[in-house]
C-alpha positions, 0 to 999 in steps of 0.5 A, spaced: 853 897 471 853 903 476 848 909 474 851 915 473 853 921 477 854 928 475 857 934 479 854 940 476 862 944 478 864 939 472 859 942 467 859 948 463 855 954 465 853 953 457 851 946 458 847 948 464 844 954 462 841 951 457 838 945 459 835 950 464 832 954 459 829 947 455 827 945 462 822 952 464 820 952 458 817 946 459 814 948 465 811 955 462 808 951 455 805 945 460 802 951 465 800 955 458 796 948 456 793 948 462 790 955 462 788 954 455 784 947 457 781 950 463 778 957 460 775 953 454 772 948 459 769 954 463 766 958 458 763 952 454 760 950 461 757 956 463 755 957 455 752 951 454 747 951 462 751 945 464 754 948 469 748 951 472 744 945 471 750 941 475 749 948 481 742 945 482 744 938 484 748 936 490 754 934 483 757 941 485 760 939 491 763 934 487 765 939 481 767 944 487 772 939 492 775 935 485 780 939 483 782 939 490 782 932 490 787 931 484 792 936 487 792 931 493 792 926 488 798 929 483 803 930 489 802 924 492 803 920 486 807 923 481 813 921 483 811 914 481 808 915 475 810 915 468 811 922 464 805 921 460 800 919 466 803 925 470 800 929 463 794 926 463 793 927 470 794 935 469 790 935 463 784 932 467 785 937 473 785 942 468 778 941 466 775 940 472 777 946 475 775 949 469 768 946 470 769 949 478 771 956 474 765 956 470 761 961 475 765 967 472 762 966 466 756 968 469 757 972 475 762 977 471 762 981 465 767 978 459 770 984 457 771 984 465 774 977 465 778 978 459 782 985 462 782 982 468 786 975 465 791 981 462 793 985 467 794 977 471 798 975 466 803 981 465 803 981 473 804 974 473 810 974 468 813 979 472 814 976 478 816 969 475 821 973 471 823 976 478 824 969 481 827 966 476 833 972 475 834 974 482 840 973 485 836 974 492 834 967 495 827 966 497 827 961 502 825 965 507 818 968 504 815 961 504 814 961 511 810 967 512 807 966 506 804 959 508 802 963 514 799 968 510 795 963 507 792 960 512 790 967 514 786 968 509 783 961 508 781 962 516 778 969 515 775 966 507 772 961 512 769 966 517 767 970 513 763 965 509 758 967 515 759 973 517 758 976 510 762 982 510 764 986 504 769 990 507 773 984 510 772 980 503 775 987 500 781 985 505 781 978 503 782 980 496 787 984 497 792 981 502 790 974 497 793 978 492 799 980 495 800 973 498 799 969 491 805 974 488 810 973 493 808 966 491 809 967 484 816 970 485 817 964 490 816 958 487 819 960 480 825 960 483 824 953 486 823 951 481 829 954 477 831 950 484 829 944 482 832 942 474 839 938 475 842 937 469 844 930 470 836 928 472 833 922 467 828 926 462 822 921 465 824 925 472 825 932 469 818 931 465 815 929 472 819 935 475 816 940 470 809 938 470 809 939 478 813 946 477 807 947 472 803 945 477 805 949 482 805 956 477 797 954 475 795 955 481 799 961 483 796 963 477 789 961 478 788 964 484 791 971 483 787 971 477 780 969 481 782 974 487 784 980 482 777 979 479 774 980 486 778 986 486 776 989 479 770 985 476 764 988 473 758 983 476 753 983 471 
């Protein structure tokens, strides 16, 4: 039998814009659970010393490059993975980045991260919202993002060396403007994404790569507007 085909000109817009709402909600509560795993695994790691005894070691280069690793991992794999393996899969990087996260827990104070957890959530919730609803297309933006990106990898880098706070100040603050451009930019590619006559397997796999990009955006507008505004202890 041959598989079926849909065309989207022949779907009604209800049928469409429902499952459109089922799909980013799925992507939205997969990024949520993920926030969630990785600010227990953080907290509980910097409470209970084993993040310190991990930093003695030489395991901290291992804590430090996993998650990096799983997200090589996960986009190479996904496609080839069951739904379920793919939820393991980013549960797992969850917790690792947790366990790399769970530095701020000792270097910032806790009414610091938490302000700070606020402000990123109510300005990330903006910007998806922004992505999700405009009517602009937003392909343009990704070149210069990824170039901006690049930028201030390179510049993270070289300041590693130089030590200089007023180049960190500008690291944090273009990094800020960077990872909000992206939040707008990838929600409407992953609004891009959903196709009404994609198998739940596919549009499970697609979800959790859409969550997967959003936690990033997420984490790291969240690390860089702590460098910004953190209370260090």
């Amino acid at each position: 039998m041959e598989p079926r085909t849909y065309n989207k000109s022949t779907l009604s817009s209800v049928d469409i814009d429902q499952g459109l709402r089922t799909y980013m909600l799925r992507v939205y509560n997969y990024m949520a659970i993920g926030l969630l795993i990785t600010g227990f695994v953080a907290f509980f790691a910097a409470a209970s010393g084993i993040y310190l005894a991990i930093a003695q070691t030489p395991l901290i280069w291992v804590v430090m490059l996993a998650p990096l690793g799983m997200v090589f991992y996960l986009s190479a794999r996904i496609s080839r993975m069951s739904v379920s393996t793919a939820q393991l899969s980013f549960w797992i990087f969850s917790g690792l980045m947790g366990l790399s996260l769970s530095y701020i827990f000792l270097a910032y104070t806790g009414n610091s991260i938490a302000r700070v957890f606020l402000v990123t959530s109510g300005a990330f919730g903006a910007l998806s919202i922004f992505g999700y609803t405009t009517k602009k297309d937003l392909t343009a933006w990704g070149s210069f993002l990824f170039m901006g990106l690049v930028g201030i990898i390179l510049a993270s880098i070289v300041n590693m060396f130089i030590g200089s706070s007023g180049m960190q100040f500008i690291i944090s603050v273009l990094g800020v403007l960077i990872f909000a451009g992206f939040t707008a930019y990838d929600t409407q590619k992953i609004k891009e994404m959903y196709y009404q006559g994609d198998s739940s397997e596919a549009s499970g796999r697609k979800a959790i790569m859409g969550a997967l990009r959003l936690y990033l955006d997420f984490i790291n507008l969240f690390i860089l507007l702590l460098q910004l505004f953190g209370s260090r202890r």
